[in-house]
Structures are given as structure tokens and as C-alpha cells.
C-alpha positions as CSV (number, residue, x, y, z in Angstrom):
1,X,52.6,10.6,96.1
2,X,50.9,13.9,94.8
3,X,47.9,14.7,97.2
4,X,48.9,12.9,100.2
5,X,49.7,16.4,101.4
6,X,53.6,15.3,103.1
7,X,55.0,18.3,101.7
8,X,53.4,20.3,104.0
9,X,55.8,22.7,105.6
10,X,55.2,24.6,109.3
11,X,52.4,27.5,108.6
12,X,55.3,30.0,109.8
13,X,57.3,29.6,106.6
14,X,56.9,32.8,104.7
15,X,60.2,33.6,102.8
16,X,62.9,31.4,100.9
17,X,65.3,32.6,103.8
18,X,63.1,30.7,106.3
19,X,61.9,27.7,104.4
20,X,65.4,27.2,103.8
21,X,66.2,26.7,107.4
22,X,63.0,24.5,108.0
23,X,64.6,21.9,105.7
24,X,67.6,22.0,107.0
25,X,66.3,20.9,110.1
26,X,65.4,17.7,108.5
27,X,68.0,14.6,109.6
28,X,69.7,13.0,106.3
29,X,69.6,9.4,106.4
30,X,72.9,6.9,106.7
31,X,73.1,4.5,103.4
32,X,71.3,1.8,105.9
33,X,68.5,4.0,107.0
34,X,68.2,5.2,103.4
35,X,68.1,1.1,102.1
36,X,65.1,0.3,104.6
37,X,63.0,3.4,104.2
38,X,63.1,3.4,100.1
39,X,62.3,-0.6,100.6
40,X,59.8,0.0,102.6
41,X,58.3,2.5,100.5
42,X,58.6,0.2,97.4
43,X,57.4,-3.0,99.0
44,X,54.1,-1.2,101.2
45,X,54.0,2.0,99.8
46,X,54.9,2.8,103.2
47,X,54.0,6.8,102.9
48,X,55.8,7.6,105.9
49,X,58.7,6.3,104.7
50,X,58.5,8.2,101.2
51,X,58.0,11.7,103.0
52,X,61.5,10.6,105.4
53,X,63.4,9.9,101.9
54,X,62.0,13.3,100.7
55,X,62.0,15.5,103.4
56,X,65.9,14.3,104.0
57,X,66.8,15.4,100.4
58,X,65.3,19.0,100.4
59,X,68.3,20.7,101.4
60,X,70.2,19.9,97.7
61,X,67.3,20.6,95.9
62,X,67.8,23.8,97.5
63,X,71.4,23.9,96.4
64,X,70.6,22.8,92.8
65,X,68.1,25.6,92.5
66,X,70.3,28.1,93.2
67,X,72.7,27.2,90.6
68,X,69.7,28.7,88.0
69,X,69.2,31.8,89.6
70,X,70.6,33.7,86.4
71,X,67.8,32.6,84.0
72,X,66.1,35.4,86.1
73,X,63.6,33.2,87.6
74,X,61.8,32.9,91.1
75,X,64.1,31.0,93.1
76,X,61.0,29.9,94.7
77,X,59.5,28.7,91.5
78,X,62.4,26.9,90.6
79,X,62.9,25.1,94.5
80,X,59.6,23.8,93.8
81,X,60.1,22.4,90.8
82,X,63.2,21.0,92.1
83,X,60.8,19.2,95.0
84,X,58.7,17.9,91.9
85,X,61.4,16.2,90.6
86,X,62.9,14.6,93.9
87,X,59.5,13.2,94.4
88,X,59.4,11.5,91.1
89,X,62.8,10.1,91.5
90,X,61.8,8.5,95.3
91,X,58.9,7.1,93.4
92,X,61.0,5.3,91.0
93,X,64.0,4.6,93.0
94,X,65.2,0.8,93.4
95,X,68.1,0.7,96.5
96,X,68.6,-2.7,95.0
97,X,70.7,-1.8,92.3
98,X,73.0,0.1,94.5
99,X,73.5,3.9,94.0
100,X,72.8,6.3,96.5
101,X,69.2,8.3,96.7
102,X,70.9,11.5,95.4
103,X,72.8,9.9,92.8
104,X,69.9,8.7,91.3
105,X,68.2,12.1,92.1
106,X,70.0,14.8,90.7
107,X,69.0,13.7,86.9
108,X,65.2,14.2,87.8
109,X,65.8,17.7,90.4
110,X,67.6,18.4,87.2
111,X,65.6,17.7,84.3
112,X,62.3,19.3,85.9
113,X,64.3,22.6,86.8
114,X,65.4,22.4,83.4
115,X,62.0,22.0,82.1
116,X,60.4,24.8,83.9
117,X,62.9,27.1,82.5
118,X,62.3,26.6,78.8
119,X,58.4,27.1,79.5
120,X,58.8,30.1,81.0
121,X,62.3,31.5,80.4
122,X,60.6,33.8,77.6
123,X,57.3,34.4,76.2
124,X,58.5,32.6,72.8
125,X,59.9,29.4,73.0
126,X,63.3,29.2,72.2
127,X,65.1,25.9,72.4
128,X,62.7,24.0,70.3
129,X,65.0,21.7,69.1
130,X,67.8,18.6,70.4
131,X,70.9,21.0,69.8
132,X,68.8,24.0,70.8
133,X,67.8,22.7,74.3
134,X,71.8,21.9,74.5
135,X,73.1,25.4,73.8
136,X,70.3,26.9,76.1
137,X,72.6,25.7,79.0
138,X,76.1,25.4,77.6
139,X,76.7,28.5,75.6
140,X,76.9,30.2,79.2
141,X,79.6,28.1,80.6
142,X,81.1,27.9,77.0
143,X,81.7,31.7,77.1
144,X,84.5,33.5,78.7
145,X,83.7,37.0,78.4
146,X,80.8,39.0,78.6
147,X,81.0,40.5,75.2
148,X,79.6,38.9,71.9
149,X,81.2,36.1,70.3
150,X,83.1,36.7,68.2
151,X,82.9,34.4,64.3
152,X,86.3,32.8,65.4
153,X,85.0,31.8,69.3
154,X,81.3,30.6,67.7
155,X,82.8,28.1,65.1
156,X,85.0,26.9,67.8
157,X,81.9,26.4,70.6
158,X,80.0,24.8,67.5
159,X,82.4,22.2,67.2
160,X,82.5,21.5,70.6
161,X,79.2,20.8,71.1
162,X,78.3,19.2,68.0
163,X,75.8,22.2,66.5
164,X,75.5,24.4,64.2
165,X,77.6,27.9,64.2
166,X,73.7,29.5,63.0
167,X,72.3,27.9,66.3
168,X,75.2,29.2,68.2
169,X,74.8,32.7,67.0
170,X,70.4,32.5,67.4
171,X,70.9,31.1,70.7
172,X,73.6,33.9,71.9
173,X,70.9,36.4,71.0
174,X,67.9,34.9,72.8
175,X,69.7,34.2,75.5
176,X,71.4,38.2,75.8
177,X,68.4,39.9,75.2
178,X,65.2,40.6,76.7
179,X,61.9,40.4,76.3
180,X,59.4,43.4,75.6
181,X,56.1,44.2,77.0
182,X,53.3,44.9,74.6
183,X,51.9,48.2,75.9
184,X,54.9,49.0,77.4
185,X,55.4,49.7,81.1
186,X,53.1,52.4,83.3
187,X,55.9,54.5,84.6
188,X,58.0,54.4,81.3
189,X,60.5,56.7,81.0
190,X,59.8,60.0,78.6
191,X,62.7,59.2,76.4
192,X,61.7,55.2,75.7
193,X,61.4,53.4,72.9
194,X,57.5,53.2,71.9
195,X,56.3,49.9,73.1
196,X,55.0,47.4,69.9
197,X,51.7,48.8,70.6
198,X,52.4,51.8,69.6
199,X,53.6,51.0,66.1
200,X,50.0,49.5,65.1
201,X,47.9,51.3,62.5
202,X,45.6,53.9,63.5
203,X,41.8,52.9,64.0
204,X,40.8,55.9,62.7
205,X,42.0,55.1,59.0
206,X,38.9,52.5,59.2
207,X,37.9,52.0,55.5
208,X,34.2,52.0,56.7
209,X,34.9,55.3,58.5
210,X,34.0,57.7,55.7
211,X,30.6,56.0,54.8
212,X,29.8,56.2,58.7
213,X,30.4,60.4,58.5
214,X,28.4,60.3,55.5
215,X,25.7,58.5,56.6
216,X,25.5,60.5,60.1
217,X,25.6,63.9,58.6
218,X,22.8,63.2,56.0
219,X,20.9,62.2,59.2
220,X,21.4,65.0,60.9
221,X,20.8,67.3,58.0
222,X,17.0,65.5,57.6
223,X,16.3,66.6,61.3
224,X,18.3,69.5,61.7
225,X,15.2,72.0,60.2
226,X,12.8,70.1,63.0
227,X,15.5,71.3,66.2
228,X,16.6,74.8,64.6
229,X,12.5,75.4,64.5
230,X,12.1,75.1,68.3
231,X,14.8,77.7,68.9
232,X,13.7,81.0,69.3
233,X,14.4,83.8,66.4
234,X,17.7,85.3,67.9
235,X,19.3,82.0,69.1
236,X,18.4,80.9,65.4
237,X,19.5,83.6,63.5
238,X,22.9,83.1,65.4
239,X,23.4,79.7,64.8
240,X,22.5,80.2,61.0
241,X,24.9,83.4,60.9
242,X,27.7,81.6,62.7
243,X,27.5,78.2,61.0
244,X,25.3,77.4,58.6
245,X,25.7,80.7,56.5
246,X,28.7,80.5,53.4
247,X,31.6,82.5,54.0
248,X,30.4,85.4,52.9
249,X,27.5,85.8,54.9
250,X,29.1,84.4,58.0
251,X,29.3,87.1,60.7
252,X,31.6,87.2,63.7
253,X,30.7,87.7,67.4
254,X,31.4,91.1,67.2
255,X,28.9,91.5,64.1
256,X,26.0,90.0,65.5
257,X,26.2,91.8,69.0
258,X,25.8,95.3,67.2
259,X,23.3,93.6,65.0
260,X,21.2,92.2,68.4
261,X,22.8,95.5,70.5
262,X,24.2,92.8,73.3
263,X,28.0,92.2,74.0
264,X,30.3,90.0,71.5
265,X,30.6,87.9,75.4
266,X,26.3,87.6,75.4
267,X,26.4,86.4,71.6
268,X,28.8,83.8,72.7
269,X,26.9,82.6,75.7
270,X,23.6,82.6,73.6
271,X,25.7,80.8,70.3
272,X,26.1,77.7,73.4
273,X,23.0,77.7,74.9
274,X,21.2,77.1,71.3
275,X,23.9,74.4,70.3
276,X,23.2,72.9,73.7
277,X,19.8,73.1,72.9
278,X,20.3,71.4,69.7
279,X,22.0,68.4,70.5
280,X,19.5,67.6,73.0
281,X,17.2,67.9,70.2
282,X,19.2,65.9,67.6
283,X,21.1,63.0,69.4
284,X,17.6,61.3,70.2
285,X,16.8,61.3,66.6
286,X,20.2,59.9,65.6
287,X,20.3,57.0,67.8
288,X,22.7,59.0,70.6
289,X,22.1,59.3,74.4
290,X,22.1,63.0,75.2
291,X,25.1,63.0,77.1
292,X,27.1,60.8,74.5
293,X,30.6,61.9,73.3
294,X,29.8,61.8,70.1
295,X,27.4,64.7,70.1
296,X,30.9,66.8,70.2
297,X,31.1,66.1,65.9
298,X,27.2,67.5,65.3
């Protein structure tokens, strides 16, 4: 039936609000009616006759979806689902062996709702297993009070239906709590919890990260005489006397503007003209764009 496009609904649907009405609007069928059309669609594949059975049933799928609304889910996610299933149960349905349409129905609305949920109920899977995929949608209706079980109430819901008290106790868990993002959300609060991403190591504890300094200041120490060369004598002197010099020698701004008879301010601008001078000179020679952020360790 897929791709015969009968599901089509009026362009003007745009909410659940209105597509609920819309299939409303569709007629149910009397048992008779019901009889010929699902004969005529097994006999002919009568097509017209499949969308009547279909489009007469929308309204409970409709209903059933709402009964899952607490999983947190789209309720228009789970309609469609819901539609899925009714389609595969008109497919399959036999009037001859008596049951009603919706009778026969409800276990496929049912088990394709029930399907989409565990795929995307939570990131991780969690009802992997028979007894699993049973607590999943008992333990809810098996609990009468919002607090945690306690040991007494999860033995007794155990034996009741047939699983373990562990799977009662893992299943109470996935099912109360949430899941987390990642990198956490963009308008987090101050005061939250780091998101998991934050808890990785840091990148800058590389092993290789050491030899990589090394390697990059031996570079720069082969071409540093060639760019210190082109500066002239007072914009060399201060960078040798503000950072090349040992402590002792080192002189401060205020040092090397009585020495030069300029301002401690004049030193300063001069000190970041010759630096900027010097990175244009030795970021070429080490493999850097000029404008590159790395320039900032030189």
C-alpha cells in the first residue's frame, strides 16, 4: 500500500489540533460495509477500498497515540507510526474469520507505537531483552506512587511479572532519569553541572607536545640572527636588552629611555614595532602565514 500516496491529507493540515479534526470527518464503516470493502481489497486489491478501511480507522489511532504521550515523544511522531501499523493490519486482514477491523488492529497500531518508542525513547537502548521490553511498559502502571520503589514493592512487581527484582530496579532507573547532552546546552545555566565534555582530558597534555616546542624554538633560534640583523641599532638593542639579555643585564623601560633619552611610553612603542617587525620576518621561515596565531608564542 506504501507509495500509492492515499494518505494524503488536505494541504491545509498544519497542526495535530487540525489533522485531528480532518480525520474525524471521515465516516466509520457498519460491520457490512466494513465485510465488502476489506473483501474487495483482498480479492482485487481494490486500492480504493483499502484507503476507505484506513481512512475510517484514523480517529483510534489517534486515541491510542495519545495514551503514550508520557514517554515524552512527538505526538505527531507517534500518530504516524500508529498509521503505519493500521496500514499493515488492513493489508493482512481476513473479514472471513470474523473479528472486527479494529479488533484485529489494535495489536499492529500497538506494536509499531511500541516499536518506535524503544528506538528512540533514549539515545542507549534500553529494553534489550524479552523481560526488559515487558517492564518498559508495565513498571509505570505497576507503580503507585511517584517515589522510588521501595526493596519490598520491587520483589513484589518482580513476581508479578515474572522478572527479575535486578531488572526491576535497572528499568526504574532508565525509565526516571534523563538523558544528557554531550556538550551540554547553549544557554546553560551558571551553576550546572559540567556537561561529559567537559570532563575529557586536556589536549594540551599531548605527549608529542613538548618535542613540537622544542623543535620550533630551535627553528627560530637558527633564523632569529638573520631578522634581528634587518632591525635598526636602537630597535635591536631593545629587543636584546628586554629579552634576550640574562637577568642581570635585562633593563626595564624606564632604563632604556634614559639610556636612548626618549620616554619609558616611546621605548614601549618602539619594543612592538621591532617584535612586529620580527614576526613578519620569522613566521615565513617557520612555515607560519604572517597573520597566524601562533606567531603570539615567538
Amino acid at each position: 500500500m506504501a507509495g500509492t500516496g492515499l494518505m494524503t491529507l488536505p494541504s491545509s493540515v498544519s497542526s495535530v489540533s487540525e489533522y485531528v479534526r480532518v480525520v474525524h470527518s471521515f465516516p466509520k464503516l457498519d460491520p457490512d460495509e466494513e465485510r465488502a470493502l476489506a473483501e474487495r481489497w483482498r480479492e482485487y486489491r481494490d486500492v480504493q477500498a483499502a484507503w476507505r478501511l484506513v481512512t475510517s480507522h484514523l480517529r483510534y489511532v489517534v486515541w491510542m497515540a495519545n495514551g503514550y504521550r508520557g514517554y515524552g515523544l512527538p505526538l505527531e511522531d507517534l500518530i504516524q507510526e500508529g498509521n503505519v501499523g493500521l496500514m499493515k493490519a488492513v493489508k493482512r486482514f481476513d473479514p472471513g474469520r470474523g473479528p472486527r477491523l479494529l479488533t484485529y488492529a489494535v495489536y499492529w497500531i500497538r506494536a509499531q507505537i511500541h516499536e518506535f518508542i524503544l528506538k528512540n525513547w533514549r539515545i542507549v537502548k534500553s529494553a534489550t531483552t524479552k523481560a526488559r521490553r515487558k517492564l518498559f511498559y508495565k513498571l509505570r502502571q505497576a507503580k503507585h506512587r511517584l517515589e522510588w520503589l521501595t526493596p519490598e514493592e520491587s520483589s513484589r512487581i518482580a513476581d508479578s511479572l515474572g522478572v527479575s527484582e535486578d531488572d526491576v530496579v535497572d528499568m526504574e532507573a532508565s525509565l526516571y532519569g534523563t538523558d544528557e547532552s554531550f556538550d551540554g546546552g547553549v544557554r546553560a545555566a551558571d551553576d550546572a553541572r559540567p556537561a561529559p565534555a567537559a570532563w575529557l582530558a586536556d589536549d594540551s597534555s599531548r605527549p608529542d607536545a613538548p618535542l613540537l616546542e622544542l623543535d620550533l624554538l630551535q627553528k627560530a633560534s637558527n633564523v632569529l640572527p638573520d631578522a634581528l640583523a634587518a632591525l635598526d641599532p636602537r630597535s635591536r638593542e631593545v629587543i636584546e636588552r628586554r629579552w634576550l639579555a640574562d637577568d642581570e643585564h635585562r633593563m626595564t623601560l624606564i632604563e632604556l629611555g634614559k639610556r636612548f633619552g626618549v620616554s619609558a611610553e616611546r621605548i614601549r612603542q618602539i619594543e612592538s614595532q621591532a617584535i612586529a617587525r620580527l614576526r613578519r620576518h620569522l613566521l615565513p621561515k617557520l612555515g607560519f602565514e604572517p597573520n597566524n596565531a601562533s606567531l603570539a608564542a615567538l
